[in-house]
N, C-alpha and C positions, 0 to 999 in steps of 0.2 A: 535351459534354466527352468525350474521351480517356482511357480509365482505363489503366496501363501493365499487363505484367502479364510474370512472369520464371518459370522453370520450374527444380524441382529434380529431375536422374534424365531423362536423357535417350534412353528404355528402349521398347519396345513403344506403352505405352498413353500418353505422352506425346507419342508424334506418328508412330511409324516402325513400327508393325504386330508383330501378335503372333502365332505359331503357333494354328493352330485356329480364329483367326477371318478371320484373312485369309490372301488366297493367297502361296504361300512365296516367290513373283516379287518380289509388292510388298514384303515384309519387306525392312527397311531401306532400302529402294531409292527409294522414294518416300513422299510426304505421305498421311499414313490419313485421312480424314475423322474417324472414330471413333476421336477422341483429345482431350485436353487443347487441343494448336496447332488441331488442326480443328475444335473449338472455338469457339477465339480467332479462327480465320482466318472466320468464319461470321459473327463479329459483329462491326459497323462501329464499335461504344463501345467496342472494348478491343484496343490493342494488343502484341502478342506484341514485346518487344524485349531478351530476356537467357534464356539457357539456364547451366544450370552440372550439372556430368559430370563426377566422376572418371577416365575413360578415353576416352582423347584423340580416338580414332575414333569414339566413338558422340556426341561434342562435335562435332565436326567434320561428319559427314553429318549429323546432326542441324540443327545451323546452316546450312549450307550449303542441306537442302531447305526449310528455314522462313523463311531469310534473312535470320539473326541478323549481326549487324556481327559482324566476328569478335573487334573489343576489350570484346563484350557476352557472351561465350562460354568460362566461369567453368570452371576445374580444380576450385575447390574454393567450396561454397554461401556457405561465410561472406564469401567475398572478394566474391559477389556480390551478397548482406546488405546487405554494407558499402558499397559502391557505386552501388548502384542503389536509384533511391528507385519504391518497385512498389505498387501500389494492390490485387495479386492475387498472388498465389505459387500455383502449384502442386506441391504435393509427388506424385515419381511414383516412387518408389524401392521396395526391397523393402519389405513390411510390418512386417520387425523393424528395418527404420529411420527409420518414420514417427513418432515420439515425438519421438526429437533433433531429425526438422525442422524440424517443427510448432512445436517449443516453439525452438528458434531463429529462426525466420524470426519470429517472434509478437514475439520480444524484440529483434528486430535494429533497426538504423539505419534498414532498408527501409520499414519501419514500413506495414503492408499493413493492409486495413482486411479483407479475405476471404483466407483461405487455402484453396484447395479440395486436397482431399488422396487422395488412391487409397485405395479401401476395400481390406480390412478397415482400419477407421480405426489399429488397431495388432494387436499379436501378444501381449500380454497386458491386462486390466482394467484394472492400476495403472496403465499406460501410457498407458491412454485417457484414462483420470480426469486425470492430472497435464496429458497436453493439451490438457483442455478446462479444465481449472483458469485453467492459461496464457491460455489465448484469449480466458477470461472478464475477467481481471484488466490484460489490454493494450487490454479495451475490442477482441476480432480476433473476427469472424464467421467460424468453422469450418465448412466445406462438405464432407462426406464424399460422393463421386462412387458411391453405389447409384444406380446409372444406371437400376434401374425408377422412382425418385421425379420424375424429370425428363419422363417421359411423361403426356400429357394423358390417355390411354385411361386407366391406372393412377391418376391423381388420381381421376377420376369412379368406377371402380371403387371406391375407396377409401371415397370418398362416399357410395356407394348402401348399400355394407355398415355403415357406422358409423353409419347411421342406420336400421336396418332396413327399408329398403326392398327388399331383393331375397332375403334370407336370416333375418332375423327372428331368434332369438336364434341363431348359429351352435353347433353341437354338436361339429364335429368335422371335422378337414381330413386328408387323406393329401398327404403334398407329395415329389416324386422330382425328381432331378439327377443329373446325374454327380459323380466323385469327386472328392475334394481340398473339403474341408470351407469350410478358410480362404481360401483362396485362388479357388475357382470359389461352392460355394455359400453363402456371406455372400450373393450375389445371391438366391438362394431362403431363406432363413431373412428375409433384411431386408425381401423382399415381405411374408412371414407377417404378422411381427410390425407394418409398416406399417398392413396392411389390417385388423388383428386390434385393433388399437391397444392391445396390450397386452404384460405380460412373462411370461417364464417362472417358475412356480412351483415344478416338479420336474422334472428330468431323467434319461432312464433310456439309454443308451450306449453303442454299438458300433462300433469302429475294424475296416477291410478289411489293414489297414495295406499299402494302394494307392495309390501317384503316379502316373499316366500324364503328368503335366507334366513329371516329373523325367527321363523318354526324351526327348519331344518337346523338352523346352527343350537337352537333352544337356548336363546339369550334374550336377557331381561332387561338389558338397558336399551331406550328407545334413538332410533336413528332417523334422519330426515331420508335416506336412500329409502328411492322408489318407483314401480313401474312407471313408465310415460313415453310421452313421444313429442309431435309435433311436427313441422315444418323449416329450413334453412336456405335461407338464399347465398350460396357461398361467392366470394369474392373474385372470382369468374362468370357470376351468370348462373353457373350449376343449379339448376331446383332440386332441393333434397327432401323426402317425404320420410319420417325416422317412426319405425311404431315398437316398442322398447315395454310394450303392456302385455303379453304373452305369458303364461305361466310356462313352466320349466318342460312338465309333459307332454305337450302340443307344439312346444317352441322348436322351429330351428333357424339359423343363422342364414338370412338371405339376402343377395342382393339382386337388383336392375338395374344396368344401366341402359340408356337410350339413346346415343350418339348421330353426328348425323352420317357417320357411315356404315353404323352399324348399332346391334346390341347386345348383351351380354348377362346372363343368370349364373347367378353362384348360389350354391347352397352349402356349407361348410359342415354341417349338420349331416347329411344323406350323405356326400359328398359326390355332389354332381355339380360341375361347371358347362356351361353349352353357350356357344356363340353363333351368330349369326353374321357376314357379312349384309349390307345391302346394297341389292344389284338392283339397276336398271328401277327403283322402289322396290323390290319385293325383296324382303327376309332371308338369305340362304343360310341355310347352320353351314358350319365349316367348322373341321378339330381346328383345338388350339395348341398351333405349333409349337416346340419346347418346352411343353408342359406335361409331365410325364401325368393324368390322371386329376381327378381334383383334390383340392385341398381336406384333410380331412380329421379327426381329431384324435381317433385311436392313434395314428401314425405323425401326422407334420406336429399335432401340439404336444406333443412324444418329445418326440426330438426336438421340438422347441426348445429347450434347457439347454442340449447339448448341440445345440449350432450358436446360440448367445453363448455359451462358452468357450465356443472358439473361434466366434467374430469379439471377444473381449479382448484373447489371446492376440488376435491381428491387432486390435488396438493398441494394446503394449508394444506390441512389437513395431508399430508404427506402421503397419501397411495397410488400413485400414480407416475411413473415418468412419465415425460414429453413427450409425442408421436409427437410433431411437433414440435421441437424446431432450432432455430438458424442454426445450427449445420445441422439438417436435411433438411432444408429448401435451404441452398445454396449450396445442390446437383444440385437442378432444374436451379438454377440462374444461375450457371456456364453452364449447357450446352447451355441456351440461349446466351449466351457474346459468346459463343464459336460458335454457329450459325451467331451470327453478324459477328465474326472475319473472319472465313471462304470466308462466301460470300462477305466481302468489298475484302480480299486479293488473292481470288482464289486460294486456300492451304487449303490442312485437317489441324487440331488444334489439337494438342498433347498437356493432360492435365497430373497434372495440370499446370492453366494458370502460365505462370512465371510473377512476381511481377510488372513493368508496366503492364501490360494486365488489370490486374485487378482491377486499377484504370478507367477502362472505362465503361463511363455511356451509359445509354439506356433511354430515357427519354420516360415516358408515364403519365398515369394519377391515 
């Protein structure tokens, strides 16, 4: 079987390359691997056949490098809702417009059984809630793209720690990125709380009030996304120390954990992981078994597109539950809002957020 699949936002990470991670040549000029279409275009059970784009030129190259018919090649999402009957949707648009997608495509004529959608899943709480509300009640598997959940290295990791086998009760992690909270590190907050398998209980709060996307992308309209950091006490005990102020040249993705029977450095960045048993008190490093190497970005966030599309495929096909869904997605969102909260009020944040809070948006892009 053929699954069909239509795309909303025909922007960067939907198929035509993004400043910072690919070279400024290929930006829109050709097909990214590392996208939504690259994807689609990786796996033989789904085909890419309808884009829809408000502005006509990024519709246009767009189609033209994926090789959309051009009567499949929508102005506006609803008309392509209405027309096309799609087994997949992908929502690729900003993050303050992934709510009306989601919860349109969920309720349209298209009638999709998976919606994979661009993290951050939305730009406030109530946002996410209402669309995973939707997703639930149209009977629509929501796929939120934290492109570390689709790496095999990151499952096992995931595994080793949840059952203490490498770190035994975790005590404490420092975790660094670059800045733009929403927008770049939802990726380092969504590893945390994956591997930690748990939520935030307190948050303590600091904004750089730093964009370096807002030059790189050279856009005019103003966003709240911004470097920062701060402190998390998650809902095991975990102390989390988050520094998210880094600019992009110096940055790389790091973590520590501390456990009591051990510890554990990642760098996703360099791509060096090293672990230590502890014996006896003292540190021993020790490989880490069944993990072929570390995680790293030319290669696992590569083929992050085409391993999500064919853990969607297992979905459809029913062998599969859902590893990045809704649900787990607005772990990360909430300690974000709760990092704004923090810093606009000078107060730790005791979650979870009570019901205005959660109405509060975070705009980026």
């Amino acid at each position: 079987m053929t699954y069909k699949a239509g795309i909303i936002g025909a922007g960067g990470i939907a198929g035509m390359g993004i400043l910072g991670m690919h070279d400024e040549d290929q930006i829109g000029s050709e097909r990214i691997r590392a996208s939504h279409a690259g994807g689609y275009e990786a796996n033989d059970e789904i085909e890419l056949i309808a884009i829809a784009d408000v502005n006509a030129e990024k519709r246009t190259t767009f189609g033209d490098a994926w090789d959309i018919s051009p009567d499949r090649r929508y102005e506006d999402h609803n008309a392509m809702l209405e027309s096309e009957d799609l087994d997949i949707i992908s929502v690729c648009t900003p993050s303050l417009l992934h709510a009306d997608h989601v919860i349109a495509a969920a309720n349209s004529e298209a009638s999709p059984d998976v919606i994979w959608c661009e993290k951050p899943i939305a730009s406030c709480i109530a946002d996410a809630e209402s669309m995973i509300a939707v997703c639930e009640e149209t009977d629509t598997e929501l796929v939120v793209n934290h492109s570390f959940r689709f790496t095999s290295k990151q499952q096992r990791l995931r595994d080793y720690i949840q059952n203490d086998e490498l770190l035994g009760d975790v005590q404490a992690v420092t975790a660094q990125f670059r800045m733009e909270l929403l927008r770049n590190s939802t990726h380092l907050i969504d590893t945390l709380v994956q591997l930690l398998d748990t939520r935030a209980a307190r948050v303590s709060g600091y904004l750089s009030g730093e964009n370096e996307a807002a030059e790189s992308l050279d856009v005019t309209r103003r966003v709240d996304d911004t470097g920062g950091g701060g402190f998390i006490v998650m809902e095991d005990g975990t102390f989390v120390t988050l520094d998210c102020t880094i600019p992009r040249e110096s940055s790389s993705m790091t973590y520590q954990f501390i456990g009591s029977s051990g510890k554990l450095y990642l760098n996703n960045d360099d791509g060096e992981w090293r672990y230590w048993a502890l014996e006896d008190g003292t540190h021993v490093e020790t490989p880490l078994s069944d993990i072929d190497g570390a995680w790293t970005w030319d290669e696992d966030y590569t083929e992050s597109f085409a391993n999500a599309t064919a853990h969607i495929v297992e979905i459809l096909n029913g062998s599969a539950e859902n590893r990045s869904s809704g649900r787990e997605a607005i772990r990360s969102l909430e300690i974000i809002v709760a990092l704004y909260l923090s810093h606009e009020t000078g107060a730790h944040v005791s979650m979870p957020l009570a019901r205005p809070l959660r109405e509060i948006e975070i705009t980026s892009w």
